[in-house]
C-alpha positions in Angstrom: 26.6 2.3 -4.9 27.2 -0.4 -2.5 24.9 -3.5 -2.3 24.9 -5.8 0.1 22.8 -9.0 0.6 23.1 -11.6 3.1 21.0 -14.3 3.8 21.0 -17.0 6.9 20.2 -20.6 6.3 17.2 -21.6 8.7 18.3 -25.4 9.4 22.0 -24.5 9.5 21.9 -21.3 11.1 25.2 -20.1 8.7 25.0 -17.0 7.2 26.8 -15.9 3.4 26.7 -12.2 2.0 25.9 -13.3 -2.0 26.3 -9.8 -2.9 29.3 -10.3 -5.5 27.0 -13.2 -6.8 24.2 -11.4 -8.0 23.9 -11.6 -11.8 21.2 -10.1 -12.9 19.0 -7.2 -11.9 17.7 -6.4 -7.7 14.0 -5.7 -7.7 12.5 -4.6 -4.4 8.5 -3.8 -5.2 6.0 -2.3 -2.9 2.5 -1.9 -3.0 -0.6 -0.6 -1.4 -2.9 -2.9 -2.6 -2.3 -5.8 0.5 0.9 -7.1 -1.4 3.8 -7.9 0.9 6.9 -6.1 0.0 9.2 -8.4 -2.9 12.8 -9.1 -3.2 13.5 -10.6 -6.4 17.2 -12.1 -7.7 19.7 -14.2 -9.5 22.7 -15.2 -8.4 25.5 -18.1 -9.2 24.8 -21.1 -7.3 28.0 -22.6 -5.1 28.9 -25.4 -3.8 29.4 -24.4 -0.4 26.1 -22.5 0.3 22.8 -24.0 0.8 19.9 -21.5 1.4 16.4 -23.5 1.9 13.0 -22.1 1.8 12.2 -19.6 4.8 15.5 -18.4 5.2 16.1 -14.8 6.6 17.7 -12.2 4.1 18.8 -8.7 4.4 19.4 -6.5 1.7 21.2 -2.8 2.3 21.9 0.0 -0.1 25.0 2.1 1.0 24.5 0.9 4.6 20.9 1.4 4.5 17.9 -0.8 4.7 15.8 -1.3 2.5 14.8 -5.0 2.7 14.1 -7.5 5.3 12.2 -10.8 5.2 12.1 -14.5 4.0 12.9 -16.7 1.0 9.3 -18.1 -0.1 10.7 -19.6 -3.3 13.6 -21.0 -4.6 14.4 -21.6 -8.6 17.4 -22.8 -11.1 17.7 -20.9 -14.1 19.8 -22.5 -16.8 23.5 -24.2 -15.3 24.5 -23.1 -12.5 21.9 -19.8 -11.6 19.3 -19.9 -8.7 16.7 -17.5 -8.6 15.3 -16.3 -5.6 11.8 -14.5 -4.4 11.8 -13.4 -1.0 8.9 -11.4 0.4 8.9 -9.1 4.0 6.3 -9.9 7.3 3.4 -8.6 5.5 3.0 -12.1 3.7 1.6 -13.9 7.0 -1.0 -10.9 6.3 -2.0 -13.8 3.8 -3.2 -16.1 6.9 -6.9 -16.5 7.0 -8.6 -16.4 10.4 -12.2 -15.4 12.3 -12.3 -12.8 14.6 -15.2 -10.5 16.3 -14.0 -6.5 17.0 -16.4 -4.1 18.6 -15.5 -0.6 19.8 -12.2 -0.5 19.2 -10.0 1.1 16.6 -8.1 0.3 13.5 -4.3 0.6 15.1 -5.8 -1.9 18.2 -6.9 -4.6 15.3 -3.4 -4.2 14.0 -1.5 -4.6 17.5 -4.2 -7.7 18.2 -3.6 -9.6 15.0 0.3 -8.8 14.9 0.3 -10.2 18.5 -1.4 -12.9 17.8 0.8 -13.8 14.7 4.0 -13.0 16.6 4.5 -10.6 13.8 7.1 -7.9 14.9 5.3 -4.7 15.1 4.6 -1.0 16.1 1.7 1.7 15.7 3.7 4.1 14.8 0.3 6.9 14.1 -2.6 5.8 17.0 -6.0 5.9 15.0 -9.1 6.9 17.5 -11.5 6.4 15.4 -13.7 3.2 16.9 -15.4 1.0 14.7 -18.8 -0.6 14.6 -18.8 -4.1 15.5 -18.4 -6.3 12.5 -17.8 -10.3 12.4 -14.8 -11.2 10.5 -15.6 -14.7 9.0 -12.6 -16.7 7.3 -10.8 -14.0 6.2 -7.4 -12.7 5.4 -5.9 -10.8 8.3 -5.2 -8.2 5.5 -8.8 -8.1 4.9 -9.8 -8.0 8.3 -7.0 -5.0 9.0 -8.2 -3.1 5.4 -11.5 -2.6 6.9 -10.3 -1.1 9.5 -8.2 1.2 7.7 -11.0 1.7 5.0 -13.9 2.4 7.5 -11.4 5.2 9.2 -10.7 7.0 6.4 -14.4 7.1 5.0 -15.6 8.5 8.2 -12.4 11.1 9.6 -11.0 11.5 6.3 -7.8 10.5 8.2 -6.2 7.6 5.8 -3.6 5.1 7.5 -1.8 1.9 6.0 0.6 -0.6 7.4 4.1 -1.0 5.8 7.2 -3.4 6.9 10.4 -1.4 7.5 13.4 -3.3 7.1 11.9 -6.3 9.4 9.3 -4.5 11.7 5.3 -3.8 10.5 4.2 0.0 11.2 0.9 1.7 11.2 1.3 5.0 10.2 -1.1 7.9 9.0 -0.1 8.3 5.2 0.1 12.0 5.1 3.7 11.3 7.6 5.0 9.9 4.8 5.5 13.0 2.4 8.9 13.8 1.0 10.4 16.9 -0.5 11.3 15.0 -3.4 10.5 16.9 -6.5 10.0 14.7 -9.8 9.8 16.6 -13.0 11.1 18.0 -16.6 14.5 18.3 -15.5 14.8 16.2 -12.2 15.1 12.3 -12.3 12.4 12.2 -14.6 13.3 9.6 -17.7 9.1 9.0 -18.8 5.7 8.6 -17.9 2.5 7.4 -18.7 -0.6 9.9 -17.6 -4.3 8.5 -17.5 -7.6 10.4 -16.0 -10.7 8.9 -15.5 -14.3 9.1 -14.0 -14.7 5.0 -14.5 -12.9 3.4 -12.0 -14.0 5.1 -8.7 -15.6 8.4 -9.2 -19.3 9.1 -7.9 -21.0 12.3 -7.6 -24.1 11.2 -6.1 -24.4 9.3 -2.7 -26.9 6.9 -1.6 -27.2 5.5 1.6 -30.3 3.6 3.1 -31.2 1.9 6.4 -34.4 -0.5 7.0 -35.5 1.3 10.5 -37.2 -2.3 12.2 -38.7 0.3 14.6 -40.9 1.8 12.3 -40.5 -0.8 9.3 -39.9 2.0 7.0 -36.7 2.3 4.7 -34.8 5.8 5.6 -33.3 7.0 2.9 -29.7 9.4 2.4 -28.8 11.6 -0.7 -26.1 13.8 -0.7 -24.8 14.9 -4.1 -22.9 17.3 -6.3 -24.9 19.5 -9.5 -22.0 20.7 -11.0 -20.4 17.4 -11.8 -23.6 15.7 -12.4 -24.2 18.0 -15.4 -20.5 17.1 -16.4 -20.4 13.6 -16.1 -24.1 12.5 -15.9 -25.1 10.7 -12.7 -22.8 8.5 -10.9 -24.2 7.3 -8.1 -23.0 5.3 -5.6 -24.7 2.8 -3.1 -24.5 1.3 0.4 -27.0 -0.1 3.2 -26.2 0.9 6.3 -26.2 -1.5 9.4 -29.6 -0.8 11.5 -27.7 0.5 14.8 -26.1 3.4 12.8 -28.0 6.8 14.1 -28.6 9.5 11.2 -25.8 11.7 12.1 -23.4 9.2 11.2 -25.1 8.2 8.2 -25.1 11.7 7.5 -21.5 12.0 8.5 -20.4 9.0 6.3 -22.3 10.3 3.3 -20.8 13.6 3.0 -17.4 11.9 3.7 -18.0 9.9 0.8 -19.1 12.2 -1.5 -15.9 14.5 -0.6 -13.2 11.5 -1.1 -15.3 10.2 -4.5 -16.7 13.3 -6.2 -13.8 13.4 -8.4 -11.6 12.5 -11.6 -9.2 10.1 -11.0 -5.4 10.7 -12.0 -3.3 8.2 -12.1 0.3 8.4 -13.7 3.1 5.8 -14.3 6.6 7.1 -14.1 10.2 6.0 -14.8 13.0 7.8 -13.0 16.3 7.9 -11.0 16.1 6.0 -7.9 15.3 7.6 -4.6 15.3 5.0 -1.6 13.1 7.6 -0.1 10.1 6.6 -2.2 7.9 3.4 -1.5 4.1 2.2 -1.7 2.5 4.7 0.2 5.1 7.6 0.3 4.2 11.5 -0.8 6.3 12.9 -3.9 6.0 16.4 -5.9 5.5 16.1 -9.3 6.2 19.1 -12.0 5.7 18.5 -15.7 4.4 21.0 -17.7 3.2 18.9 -20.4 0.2 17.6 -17.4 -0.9 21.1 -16.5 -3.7 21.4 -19.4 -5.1 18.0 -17.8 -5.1 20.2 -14.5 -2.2 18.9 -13.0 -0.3 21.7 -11.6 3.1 21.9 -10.9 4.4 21.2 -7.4 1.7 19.0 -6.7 1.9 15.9 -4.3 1.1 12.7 -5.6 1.1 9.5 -3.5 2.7 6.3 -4.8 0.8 3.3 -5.2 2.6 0.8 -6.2 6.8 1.0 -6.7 9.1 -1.2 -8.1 13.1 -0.5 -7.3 15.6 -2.0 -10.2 19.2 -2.4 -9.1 21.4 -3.0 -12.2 25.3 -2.3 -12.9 25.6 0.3 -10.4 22.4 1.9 -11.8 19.3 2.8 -9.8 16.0 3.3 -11.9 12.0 3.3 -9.6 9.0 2.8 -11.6 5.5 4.2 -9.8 2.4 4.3 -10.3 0.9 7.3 -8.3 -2.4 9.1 -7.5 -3.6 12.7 -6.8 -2.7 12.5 -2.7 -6.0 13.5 -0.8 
């Protein structure tokens, strides 16, 4: 396994591959929960490089990238050993701002704000769906772009997310990112962890309302499921609606919410061989036979959450945290 990082002072504009100075572990992390991709290191400090805060870095995998982005901090460790955190475009996704959409979609909030960042960008999946107007008030442009994303999926069912690829931020539709990679038993499995649960984000009843100001009268939406009431007891959830949304997309949005949310939640937590393949957002198969009682069948897809990559003497180890993929 070949490594190679190389980083490019910002004042001086030299450049030094630190690859045979690495001493400790490589951990590249992921995550769908508006995290910016992470590069974290050690390596032995010398006297003839100086690498200052903001600085451009590269890191490859047998030729490959995996990682592109910027030094944010910048540690010693002990004599001699600097430690480094270095995180990809998605951290100006941390910028607050204002801004006012109305009748446009999710990918043409993303192109706007990446523009307007000078963010280096591409839609790589178009969304069509167009969103209400809504005032964005002093908040993060991650915010601002999750609602976008949220407010598509919950009325298409059609679920996108915005990842950096080795220097360049995508929207893409999350069901393009499935792999054929099969985890399991007897394939690059080494342990997991397997929780399922009705109390994080599970409803079986939806209730949505709208005060009509034509008729002063509250309207009133219910859709919900018997069979899991009787299993679970009542779970409701609740939302108001804003006053210009019509009753077929109330409708609309309340049977979309019952079919995303009427249902247990499995999460899992796995250890196993390395697959550059596999990030926050990505689609892998799962079979372990000890899961199928809990109803998770074999060949299943599961979609990573969150994903940390450990590079260590020549040895490449993932751990994920994954959900049932919709």
């Amino acid at each position: 396994m070949k490594l190679e990082l190389i980083v490019q002072d910002n004042k001086s504009g030299k450049a030094w591959d630190i690859s045979e100075l690495i001493t400790e572990d490589i951990n590249w992390e992921t995550s769908l929960l508006n995290q910016p991709g992470k590069l974290t290191f050690e390596y032995i400090d010398q006297p003839n490089i100086l690498i200052n805060e903001g600085s451009p870095i590269s890191f490859k995998v047998d030729d490959k990238g995996v990682f592109f982005g910027y030094i944010f901090k910048k540690g010693l460790s002990g004599k001699n050993k600097i430690l480094i955190t270095a995180y990809d475009q998605m951290r100006y996704l941390k910028n607050k701002d204002t801004y006012v959409f109305a009748g446009i979609t999710a990918s043409d909030v993303f192109t706007k704000i990446t523009s307007d960042f000078q963010l280096k960008s591409e839609v790589v999946n178009k969304s069509t769906y167009k969103l209400p107007p809504k005032v964005h008030d002093n908040k993060t442009l991650f915010e601002i772009i999750q609602y976008g994303i949220d407010e598509t999926l919950i009325n298409t069912g059609n679920w996108y997310m915005i990842r950096d690829n080795f220097g360049k931020l995508q929207f893409v539709n999350i069901n393009t990112l499935k792999t054929d990679l099969f985890i399991g038993d007897e394939s690059l499995l080494i342990d997991y962890d397997y929780t399922g649960s009705i109390d994080d984000d599970s409803y079986n009843q939806i209730k949505l309302i709208k005060e009509n100001q034509e008729t002063k009268k509250r309207e009133i939406y219910i859709v919900k499921d018997s069979s899991t009431i009787k299993q679970w007891g009542l779970l409701q959830y609740f939302e108001k609606m804003d006053e210009n949304a019509n009753s077929a997309q109330i409708q609309s949005r309340a049977d979309m919410l019952l079919k995303l949310k009427n249902r247990i939640t499995k999460k899992l937590k796995l250890n196993a061989i390395g697959d550059l393949r596999v990030f926050a957002g990505s689609g892998i198969v799962l079979g372990i036979s000890d899961l199928e009682k809990n109803g998770i069948a074999s060949n299943q897809y599961f979609m990573v959450t969150q994903c940390s990559h450990t590079f260590t003497n020549n040895l490449h180890t993932m751990q994920l945290e994954l959900q049932v993929s919709i």
